[in-house]
C-alpha positions as CSV (number, residue, x, y, z in Angstrom):
1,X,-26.7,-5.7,0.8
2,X,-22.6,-5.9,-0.2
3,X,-21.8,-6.4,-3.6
4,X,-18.1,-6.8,-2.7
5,X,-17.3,-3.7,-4.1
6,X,-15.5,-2.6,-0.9
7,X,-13.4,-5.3,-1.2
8,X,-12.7,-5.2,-5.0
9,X,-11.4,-1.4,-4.5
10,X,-8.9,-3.2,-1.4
11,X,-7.6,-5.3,-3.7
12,X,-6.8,-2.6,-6.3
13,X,-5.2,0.0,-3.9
14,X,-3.0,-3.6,-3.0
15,X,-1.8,-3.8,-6.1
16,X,-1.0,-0.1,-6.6
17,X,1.1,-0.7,-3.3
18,X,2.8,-3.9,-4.8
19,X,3.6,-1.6,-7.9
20,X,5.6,0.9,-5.9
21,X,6.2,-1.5,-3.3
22,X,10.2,-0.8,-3.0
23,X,10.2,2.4,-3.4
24,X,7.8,2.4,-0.5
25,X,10.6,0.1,1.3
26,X,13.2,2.4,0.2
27,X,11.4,5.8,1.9
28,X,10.6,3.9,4.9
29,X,14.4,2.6,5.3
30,X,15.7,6.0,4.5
31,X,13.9,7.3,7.4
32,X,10.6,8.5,5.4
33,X,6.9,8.2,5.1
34,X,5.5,6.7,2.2
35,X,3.4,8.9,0.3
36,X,-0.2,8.4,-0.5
37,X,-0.3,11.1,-3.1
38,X,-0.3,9.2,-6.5
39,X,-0.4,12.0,-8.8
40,X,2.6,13.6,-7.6
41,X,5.2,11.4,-5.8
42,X,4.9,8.1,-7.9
43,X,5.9,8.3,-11.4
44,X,3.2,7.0,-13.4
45,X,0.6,7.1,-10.6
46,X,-2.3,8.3,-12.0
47,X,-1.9,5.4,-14.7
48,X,-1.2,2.7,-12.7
49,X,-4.7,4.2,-10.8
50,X,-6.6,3.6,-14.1
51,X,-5.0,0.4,-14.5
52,X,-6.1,-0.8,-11.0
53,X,-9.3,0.2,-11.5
54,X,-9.7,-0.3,-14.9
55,X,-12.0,1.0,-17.6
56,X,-15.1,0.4,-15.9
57,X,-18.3,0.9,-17.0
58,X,-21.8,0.7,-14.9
59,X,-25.3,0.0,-15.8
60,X,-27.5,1.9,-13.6
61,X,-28.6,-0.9,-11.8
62,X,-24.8,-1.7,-11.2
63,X,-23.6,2.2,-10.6
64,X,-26.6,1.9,-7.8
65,X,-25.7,-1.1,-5.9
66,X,-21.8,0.4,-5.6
67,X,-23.1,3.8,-4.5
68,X,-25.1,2.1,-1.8
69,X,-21.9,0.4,-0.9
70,X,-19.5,3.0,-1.6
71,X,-21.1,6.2,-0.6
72,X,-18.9,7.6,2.1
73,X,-16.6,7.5,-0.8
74,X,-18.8,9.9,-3.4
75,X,-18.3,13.0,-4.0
76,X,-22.4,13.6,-5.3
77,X,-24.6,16.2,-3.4
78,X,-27.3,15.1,-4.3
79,X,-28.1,11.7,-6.3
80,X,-31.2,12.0,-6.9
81,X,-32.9,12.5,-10.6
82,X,-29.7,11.9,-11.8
83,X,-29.4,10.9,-15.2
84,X,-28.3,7.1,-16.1
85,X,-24.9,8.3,-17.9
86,X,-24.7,11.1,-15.1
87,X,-25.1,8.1,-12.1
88,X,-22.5,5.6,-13.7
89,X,-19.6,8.8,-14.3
90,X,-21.0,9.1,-10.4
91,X,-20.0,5.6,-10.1
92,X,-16.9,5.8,-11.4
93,X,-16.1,8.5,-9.5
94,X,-16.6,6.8,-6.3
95,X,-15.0,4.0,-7.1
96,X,-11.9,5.8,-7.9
97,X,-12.1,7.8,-4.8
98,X,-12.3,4.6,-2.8
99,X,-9.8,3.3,-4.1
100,X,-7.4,6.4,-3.2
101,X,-8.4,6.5,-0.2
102,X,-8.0,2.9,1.1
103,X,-4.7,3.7,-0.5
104,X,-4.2,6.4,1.6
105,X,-5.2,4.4,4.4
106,X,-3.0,1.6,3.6
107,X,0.0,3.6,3.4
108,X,-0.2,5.7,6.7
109,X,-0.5,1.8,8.0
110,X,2.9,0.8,6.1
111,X,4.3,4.3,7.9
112,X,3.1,2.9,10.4
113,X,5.8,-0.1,11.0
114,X,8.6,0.7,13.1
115,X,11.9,0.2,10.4
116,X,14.2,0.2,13.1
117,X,13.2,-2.3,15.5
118,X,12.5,-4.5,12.4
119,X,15.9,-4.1,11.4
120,X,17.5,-4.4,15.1
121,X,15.2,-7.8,14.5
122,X,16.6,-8.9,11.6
123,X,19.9,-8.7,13.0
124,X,19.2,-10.2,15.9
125,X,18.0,-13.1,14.3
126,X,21.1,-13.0,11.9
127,X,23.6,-13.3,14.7
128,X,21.5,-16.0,16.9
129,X,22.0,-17.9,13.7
130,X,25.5,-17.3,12.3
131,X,27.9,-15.9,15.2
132,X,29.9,-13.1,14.9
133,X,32.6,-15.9,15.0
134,X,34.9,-17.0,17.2
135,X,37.5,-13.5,16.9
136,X,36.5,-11.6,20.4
137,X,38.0,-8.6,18.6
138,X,35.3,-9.1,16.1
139,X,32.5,-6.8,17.3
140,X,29.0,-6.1,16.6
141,X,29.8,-2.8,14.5
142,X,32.4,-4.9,12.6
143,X,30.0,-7.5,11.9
144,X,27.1,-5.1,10.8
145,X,29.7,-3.9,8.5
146,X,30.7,-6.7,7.1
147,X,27.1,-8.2,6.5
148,X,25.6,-4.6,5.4
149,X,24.4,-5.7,2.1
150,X,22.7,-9.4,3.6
151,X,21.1,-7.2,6.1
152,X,19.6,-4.6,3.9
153,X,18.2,-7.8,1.9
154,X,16.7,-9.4,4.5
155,X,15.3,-6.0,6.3
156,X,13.3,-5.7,2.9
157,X,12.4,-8.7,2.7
158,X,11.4,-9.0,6.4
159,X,9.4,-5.4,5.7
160,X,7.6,-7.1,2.4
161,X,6.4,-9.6,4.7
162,X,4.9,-6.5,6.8
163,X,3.3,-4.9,4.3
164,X,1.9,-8.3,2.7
165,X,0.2,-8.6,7.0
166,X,-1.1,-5.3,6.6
167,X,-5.6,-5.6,7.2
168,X,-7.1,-3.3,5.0
């Protein structure tokens, strides 16, 4: 039987994404991979991880049904005889950990996007729309120049939209 934990812990490694979700942009622009490890390369990380996943608590009957769920995700040997306090902190723990690691999953899928045919996208559809005008001196280099900052807006944008498509 689901419970819907699986999908409860999607939605919270989402909204760690959304949290850091330009400075996610900004590595993948600057030619980098986004970084799954939350402790270290996102400030505040491991507080925005309690955050997502809140204070939770579990009766045994509820720390249970999201270890049946969640158990490729805990990190228990053995959970059997475990005491009720013991099984929820178990719980817990696996919930966490799925959380991270649909996280992690999630961004090696953003890493996955290929910036620079986005971005030869964008400004493809930018010039099918505007022109470069009517100057025939006026070339492409002179027009990405020109339009640098519109570009960079709508490549972020165009990469939200991406990330926001992203299955998880």
């Amino acid at each position: 039987m689901t419970y819907g934990y699986r999908t409860e812990a999607e939605t919270a490694a989402r909204s760690i994404v959304e949290i850091y979700e330009n400075e996610i942009i900004e590595r993948l622009i600057n030619g980098e991979k986004a970084s799954s490890d939350l402790s270290n390369d996102y400030e505040n990380g491991d507080i925005d991880l309690y955050f997502a996943i809140g204070d939770r608590e579990y009766d045994p009957k509820t720390a249970i049904d999201l270890l049946e769920e969640l158990d490729k995700f805990s990190n228990a040997i053995d959970q059997r005889g475990l005491w009720q306090d013991v099984l929820a902190s178990v719980a817990a723990d696996a919930y966490k950990n799925a959380v991270t690691a649909i996280f992690d999953d999630f961004i090696n899928k953003i890493n996955e996007i290929d910036v620079e045919t986005v971005r030869d996208d964008v400004k493809l559809e930018m010039l099918e729309t505007e022109g470069t005008g009517e100057d025939e001196n006026y070339d492409a280099r002179d027009w990405e120049r020109d339009n640098g900052d519109r570009i960079d807006a709508a490549l972020k944008a165009r990469l939200k939209e991406e990330i926001d498509e992203i299955e998880i």
